[in-house]
Backbone as CSV, one residue per row, in Angstrom:
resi,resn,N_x,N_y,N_z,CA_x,CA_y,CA_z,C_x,C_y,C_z
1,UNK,9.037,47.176,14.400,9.516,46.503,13.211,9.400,47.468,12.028
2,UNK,10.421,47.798,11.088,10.306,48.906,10.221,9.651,48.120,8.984
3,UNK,9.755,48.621,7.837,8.540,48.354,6.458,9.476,46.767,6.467
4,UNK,10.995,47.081,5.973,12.218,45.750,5.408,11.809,45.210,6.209
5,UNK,11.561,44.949,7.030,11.404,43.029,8.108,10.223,43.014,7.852
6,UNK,9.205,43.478,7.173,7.865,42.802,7.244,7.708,41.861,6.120
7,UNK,7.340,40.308,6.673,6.793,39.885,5.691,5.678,40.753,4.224
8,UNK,5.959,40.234,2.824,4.829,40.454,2.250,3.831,39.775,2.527
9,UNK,2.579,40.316,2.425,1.478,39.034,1.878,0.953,38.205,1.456
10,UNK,1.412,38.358,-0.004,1.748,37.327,-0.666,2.491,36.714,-0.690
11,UNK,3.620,36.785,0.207,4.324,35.400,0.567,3.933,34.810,1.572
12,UNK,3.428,35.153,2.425,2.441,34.579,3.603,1.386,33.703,3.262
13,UNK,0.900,33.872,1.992,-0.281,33.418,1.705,0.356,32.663,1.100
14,UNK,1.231,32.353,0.260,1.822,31.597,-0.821,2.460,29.985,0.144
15,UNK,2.941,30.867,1.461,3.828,29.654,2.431,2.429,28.766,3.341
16,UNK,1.171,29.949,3.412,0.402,28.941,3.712,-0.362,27.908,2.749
17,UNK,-0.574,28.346,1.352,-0.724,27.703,0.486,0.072,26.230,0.245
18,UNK,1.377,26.228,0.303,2.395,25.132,-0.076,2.173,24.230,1.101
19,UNK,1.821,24.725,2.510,1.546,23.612,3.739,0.444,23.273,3.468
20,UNK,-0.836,23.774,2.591,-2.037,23.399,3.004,-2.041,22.231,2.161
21,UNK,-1.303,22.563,0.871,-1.082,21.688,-0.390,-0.868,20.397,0.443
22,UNK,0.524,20.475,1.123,1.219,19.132,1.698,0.240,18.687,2.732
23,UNK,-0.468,19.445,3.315,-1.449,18.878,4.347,-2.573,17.760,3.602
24,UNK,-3.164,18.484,2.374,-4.336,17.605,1.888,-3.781,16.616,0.866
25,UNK,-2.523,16.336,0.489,-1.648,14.820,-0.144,-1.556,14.296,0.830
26,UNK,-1.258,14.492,2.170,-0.847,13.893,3.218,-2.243,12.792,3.523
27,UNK,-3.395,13.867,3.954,-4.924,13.315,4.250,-5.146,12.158,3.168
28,UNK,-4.898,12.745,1.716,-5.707,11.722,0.716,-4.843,10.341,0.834
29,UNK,-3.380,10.398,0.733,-2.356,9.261,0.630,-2.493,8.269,2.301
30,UNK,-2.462,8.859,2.939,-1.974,8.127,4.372,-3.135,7.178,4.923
31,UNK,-4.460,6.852,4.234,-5.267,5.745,4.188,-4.891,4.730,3.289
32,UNK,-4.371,4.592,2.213,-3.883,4.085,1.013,-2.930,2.852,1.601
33,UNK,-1.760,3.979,2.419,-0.461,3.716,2.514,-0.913,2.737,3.444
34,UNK,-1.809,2.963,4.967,-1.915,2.177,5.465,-2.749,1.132,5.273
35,UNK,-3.416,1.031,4.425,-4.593,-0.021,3.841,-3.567,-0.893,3.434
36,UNK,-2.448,-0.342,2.602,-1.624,-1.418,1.790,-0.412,-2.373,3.306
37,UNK,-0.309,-1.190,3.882,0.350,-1.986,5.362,-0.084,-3.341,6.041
38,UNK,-1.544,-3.141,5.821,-2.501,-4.229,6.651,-2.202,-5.146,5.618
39,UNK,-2.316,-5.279,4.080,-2.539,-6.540,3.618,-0.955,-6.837,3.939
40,UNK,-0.350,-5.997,3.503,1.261,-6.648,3.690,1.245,-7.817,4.604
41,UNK,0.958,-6.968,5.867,0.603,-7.797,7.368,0.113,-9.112,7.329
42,UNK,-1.051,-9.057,6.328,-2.205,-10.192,5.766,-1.200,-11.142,5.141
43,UNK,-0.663,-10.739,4.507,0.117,-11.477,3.354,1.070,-12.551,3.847
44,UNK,2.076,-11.682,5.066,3.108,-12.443,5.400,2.667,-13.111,6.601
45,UNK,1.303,-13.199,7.201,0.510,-13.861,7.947,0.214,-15.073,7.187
46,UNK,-0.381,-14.855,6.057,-0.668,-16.175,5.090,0.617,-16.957,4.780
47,UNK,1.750,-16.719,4.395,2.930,-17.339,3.656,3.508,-18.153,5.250
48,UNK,3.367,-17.247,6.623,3.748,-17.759,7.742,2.854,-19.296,8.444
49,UNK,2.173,-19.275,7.370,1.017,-20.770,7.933,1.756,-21.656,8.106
50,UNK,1.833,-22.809,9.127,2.180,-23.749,8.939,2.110,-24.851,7.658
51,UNK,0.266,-24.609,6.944,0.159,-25.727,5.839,0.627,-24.557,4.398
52,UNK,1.224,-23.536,4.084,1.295,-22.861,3.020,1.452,-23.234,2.189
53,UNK,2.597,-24.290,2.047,3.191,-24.857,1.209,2.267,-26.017,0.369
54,UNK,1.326,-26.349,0.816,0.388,-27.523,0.241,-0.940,-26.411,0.116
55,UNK,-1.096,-25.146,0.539,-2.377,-24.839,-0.323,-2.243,-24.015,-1.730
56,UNK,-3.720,-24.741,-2.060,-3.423,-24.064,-3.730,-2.987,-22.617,-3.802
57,UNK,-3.061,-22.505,-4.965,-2.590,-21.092,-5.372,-3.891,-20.244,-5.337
58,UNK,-5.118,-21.037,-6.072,-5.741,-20.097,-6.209,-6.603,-19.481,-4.481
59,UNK,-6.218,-20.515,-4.119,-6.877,-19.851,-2.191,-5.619,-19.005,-2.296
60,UNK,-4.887,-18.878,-1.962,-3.928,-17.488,-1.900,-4.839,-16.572,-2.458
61,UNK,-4.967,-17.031,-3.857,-5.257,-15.433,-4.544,-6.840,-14.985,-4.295
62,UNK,-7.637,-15.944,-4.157,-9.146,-15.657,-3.405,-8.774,-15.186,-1.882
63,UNK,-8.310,-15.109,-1.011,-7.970,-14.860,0.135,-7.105,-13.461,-0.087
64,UNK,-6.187,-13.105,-0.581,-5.854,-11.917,-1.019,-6.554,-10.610,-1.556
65,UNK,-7.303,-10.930,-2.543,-8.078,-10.172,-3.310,-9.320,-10.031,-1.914
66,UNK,-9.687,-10.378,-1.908,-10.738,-10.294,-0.701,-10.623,-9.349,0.145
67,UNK,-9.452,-9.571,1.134,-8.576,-9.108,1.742,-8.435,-7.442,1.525
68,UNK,-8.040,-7.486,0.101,-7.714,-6.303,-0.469,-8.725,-5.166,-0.906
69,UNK,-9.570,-6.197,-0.748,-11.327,-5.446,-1.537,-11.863,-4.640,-0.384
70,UNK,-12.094,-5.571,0.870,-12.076,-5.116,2.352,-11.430,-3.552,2.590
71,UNK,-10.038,-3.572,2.451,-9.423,-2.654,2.375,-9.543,-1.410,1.413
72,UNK,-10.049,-1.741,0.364,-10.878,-0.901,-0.894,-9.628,-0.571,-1.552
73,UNK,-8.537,-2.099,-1.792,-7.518,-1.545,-2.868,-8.269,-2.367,-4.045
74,UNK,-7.416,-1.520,-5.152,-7.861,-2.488,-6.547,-7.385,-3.274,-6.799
75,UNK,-7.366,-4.222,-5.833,-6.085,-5.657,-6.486,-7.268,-6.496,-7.035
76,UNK,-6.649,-7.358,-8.257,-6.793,-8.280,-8.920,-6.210,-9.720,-8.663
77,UNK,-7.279,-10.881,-9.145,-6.633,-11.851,-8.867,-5.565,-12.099,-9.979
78,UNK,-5.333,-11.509,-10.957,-3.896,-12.067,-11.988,-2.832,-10.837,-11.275
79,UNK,-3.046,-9.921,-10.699,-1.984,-8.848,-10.018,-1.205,-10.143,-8.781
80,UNK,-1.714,-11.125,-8.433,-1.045,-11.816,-7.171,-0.019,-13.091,-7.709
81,UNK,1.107,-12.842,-7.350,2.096,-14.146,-7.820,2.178,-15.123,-6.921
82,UNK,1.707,-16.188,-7.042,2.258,-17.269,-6.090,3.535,-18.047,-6.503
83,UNK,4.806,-18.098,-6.136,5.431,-19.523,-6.412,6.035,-20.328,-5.159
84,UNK,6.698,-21.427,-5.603,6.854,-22.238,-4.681,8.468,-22.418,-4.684
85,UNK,9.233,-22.984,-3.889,10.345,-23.193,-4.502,10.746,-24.135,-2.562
86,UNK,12.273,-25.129,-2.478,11.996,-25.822,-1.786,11.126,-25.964,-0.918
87,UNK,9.986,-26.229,-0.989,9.111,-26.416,0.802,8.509,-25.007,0.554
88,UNK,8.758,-23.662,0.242,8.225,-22.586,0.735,7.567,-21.766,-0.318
89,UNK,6.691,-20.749,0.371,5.436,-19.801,-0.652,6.067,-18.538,-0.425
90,UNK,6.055,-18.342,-1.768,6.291,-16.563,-1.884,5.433,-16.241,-2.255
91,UNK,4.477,-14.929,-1.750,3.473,-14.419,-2.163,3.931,-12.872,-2.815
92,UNK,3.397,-12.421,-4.292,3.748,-11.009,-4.027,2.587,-10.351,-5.215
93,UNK,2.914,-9.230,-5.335,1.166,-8.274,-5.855,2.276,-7.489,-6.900
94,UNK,1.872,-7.125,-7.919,2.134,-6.325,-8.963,1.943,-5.458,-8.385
95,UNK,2.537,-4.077,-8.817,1.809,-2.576,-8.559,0.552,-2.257,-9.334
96,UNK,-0.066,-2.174,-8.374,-1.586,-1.493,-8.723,-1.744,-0.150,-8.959
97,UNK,-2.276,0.785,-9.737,-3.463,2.175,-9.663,-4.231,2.053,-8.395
98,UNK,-3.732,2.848,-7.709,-4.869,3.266,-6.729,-5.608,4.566,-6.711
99,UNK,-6.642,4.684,-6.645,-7.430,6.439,-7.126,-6.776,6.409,-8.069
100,UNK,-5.861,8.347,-8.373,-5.660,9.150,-9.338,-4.388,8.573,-9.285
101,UNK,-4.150,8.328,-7.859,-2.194,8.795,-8.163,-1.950,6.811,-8.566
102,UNK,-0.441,7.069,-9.106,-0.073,5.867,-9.570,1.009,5.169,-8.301
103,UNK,0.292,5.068,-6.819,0.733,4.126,-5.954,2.005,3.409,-5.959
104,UNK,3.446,3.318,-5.404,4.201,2.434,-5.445,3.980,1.108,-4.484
105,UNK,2.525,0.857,-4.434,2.611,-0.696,-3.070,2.492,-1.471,-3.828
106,UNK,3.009,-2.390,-2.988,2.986,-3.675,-3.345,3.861,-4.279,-2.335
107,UNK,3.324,-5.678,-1.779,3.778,-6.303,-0.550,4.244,-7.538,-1.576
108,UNK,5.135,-8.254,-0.076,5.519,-9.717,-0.428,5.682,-10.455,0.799
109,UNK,4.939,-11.545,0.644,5.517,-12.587,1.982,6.114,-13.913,1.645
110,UNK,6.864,-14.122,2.085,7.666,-15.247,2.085,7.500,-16.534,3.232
111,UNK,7.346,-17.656,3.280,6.982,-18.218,4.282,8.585,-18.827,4.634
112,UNK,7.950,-18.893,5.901,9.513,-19.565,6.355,10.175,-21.163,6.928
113,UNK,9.039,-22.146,6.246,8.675,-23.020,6.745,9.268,-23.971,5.627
């Protein structure tokens, strides 16, 4: 291989730099992402109840937050919307701060009953 085809060094170091970057966003985010998966899960488990529609609001939002605490997100009980509309519960969460970064989750369940 003559001098022209050799990589520099500093671009070697620079290309392992930019993967290592994407490697440790990857590590910090991909507990988050899936923490917020499970309540989703949680969520549209709750709205899927048979009695949804007749329990209060605020058990939604004590059952949520809980839920969420478990999971070590920062949800709040005024972050959770309950409404009702014929027969059925929509559940859904404001966007929260999670850690540093500013998180796009937020779930919704709808019951279908």
């Amino acid at each position: 291989m003559s001098q022209a085809q050799k990589l520099p060094l500093w671009r070697a170091i620079c290309g392992f730099a930019v993967l290592g970057s994407l490697v440790l966003v990857a590590i910090v985010l991909a507990p988050l992402y899936i923490a917020n998966y499970r309540l989703t899960q949680y969520v549209r488990t709750l709205a899927a109840q048979s009695d949804a529609a007749r329990t209060p609001d605020e058990t939604f939002r004590t059952e949520i937050v809980e839920r969420a605490h478990q999971l070590h997100l920062p949800v709040q009980p005024n972050d959770v919307t309950v409404k009702h509309s014929g027969g059925r519960v929509q559940l859904q969460l404001s966007r929260y701060k999670a850690q540093l970064y500013h998180a796009d989750l937020h779930f919704s369940g709808v019951s279908t009953r």
